[in-house]
C-alpha distance (Angstrom), angle and dihedral (degrees) to the residues before:
residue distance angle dihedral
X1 . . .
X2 3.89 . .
X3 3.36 126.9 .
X4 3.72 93.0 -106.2
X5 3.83 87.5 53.8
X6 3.50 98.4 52.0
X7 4.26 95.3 46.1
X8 3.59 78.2 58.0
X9 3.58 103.2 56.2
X10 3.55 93.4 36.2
X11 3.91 89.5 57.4
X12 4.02 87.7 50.5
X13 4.14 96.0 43.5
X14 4.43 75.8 56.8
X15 3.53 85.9 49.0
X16 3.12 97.8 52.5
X17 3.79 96.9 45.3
X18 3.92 91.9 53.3
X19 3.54 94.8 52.4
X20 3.55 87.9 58.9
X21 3.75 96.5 48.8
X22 3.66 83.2 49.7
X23 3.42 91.6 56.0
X24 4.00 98.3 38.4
X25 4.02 85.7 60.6
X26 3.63 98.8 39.8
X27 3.86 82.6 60.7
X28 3.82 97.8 39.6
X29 4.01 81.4 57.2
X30 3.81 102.7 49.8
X31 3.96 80.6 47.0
X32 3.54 96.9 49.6
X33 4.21 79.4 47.9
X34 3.73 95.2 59.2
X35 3.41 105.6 41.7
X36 4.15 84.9 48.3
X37 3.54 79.4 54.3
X38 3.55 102.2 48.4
X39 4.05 96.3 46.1
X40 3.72 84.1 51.6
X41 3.91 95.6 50.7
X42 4.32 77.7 46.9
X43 3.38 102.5 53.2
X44 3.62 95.2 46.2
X45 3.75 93.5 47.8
X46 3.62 84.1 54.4
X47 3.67 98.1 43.0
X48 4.05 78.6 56.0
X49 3.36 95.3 61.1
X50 3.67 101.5 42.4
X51 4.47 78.5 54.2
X52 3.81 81.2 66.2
X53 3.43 104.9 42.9
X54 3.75 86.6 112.2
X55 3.56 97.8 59.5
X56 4.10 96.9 39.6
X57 3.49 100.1 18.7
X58 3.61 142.5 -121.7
X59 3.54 123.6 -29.8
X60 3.84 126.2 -124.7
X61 3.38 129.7 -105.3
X62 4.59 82.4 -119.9
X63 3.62 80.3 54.9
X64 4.01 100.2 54.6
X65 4.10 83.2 40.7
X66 3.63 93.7 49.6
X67 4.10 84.9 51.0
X68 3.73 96.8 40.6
X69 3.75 90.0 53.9
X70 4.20 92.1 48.5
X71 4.13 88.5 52.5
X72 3.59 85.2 56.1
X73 3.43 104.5 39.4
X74 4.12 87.8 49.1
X75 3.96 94.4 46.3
X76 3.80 90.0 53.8
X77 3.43 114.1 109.7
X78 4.11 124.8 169.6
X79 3.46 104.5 -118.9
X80 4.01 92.3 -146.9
X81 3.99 110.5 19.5
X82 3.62 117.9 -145.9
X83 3.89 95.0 -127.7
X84 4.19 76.8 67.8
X85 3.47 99.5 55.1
X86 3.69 98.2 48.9
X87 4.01 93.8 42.5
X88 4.02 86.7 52.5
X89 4.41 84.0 52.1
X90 3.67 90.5 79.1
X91 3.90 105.3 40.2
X92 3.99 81.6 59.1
X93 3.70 98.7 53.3
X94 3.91 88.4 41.8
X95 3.53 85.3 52.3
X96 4.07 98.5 46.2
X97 4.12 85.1 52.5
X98 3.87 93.8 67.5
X99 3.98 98.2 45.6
X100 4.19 120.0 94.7
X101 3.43 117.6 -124.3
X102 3.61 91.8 -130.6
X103 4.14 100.8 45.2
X104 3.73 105.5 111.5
X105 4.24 86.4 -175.4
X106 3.53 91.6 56.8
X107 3.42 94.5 41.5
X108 3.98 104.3 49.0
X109 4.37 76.9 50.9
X110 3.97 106.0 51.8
X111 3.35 99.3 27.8
């Protein structure tokens, strides 16, 4: 492969790789956005409900818990899925196949 080759499929393995980055934090985001969404659409259910404590009562300390625990379960969001990790697995290797042994450039870059 000539040198000329090789720049060029080095340039397209880093392609690759930042399209998937791109990717990985364009979904991170729209998770981030639903579960935002969802503790929102929580808390206000909850707020609700507190509203009508007069009419239906109190509610229990369990019951707070039991909401507590579904705001936190609903903001949770992995900060680096493992779908991600294994879909990034093959744009290495990929990348790995087009670099010389011998090419110190390339080296001190992908490695």
């Amino acid at each position: 492969m000539t040198a000329t080759k090789q720049d060029v499929a080095c340039l397209h393995a880093d392609l690759l790789s930042c399209s998937f980055r791109v990717e990985l934090s364009l979904g991170r985001q729209e998770q981030r956005l639903k579960a935002e969404g969802k503790k929102t659409k929580l808390l206000a259910t909850t707020a609700k409900r507190d509203a009508m404590a007069t009419v239906f009562g109190a509610r229990t300390t369990k019951e707070r818990r039991q909401d507590e625990a579904r705001v936190e379960e609903a903001v949770a969001v992995p900060s680096n899925p493992v779908v991600g990790a294994a879909s990034e697995q093959p744009l290495v290797h990929a990348r790995g196949r087009y670099m010389k042994i011998g090419d110190e450039r390339n080296i001190l870059l992908y490695s």
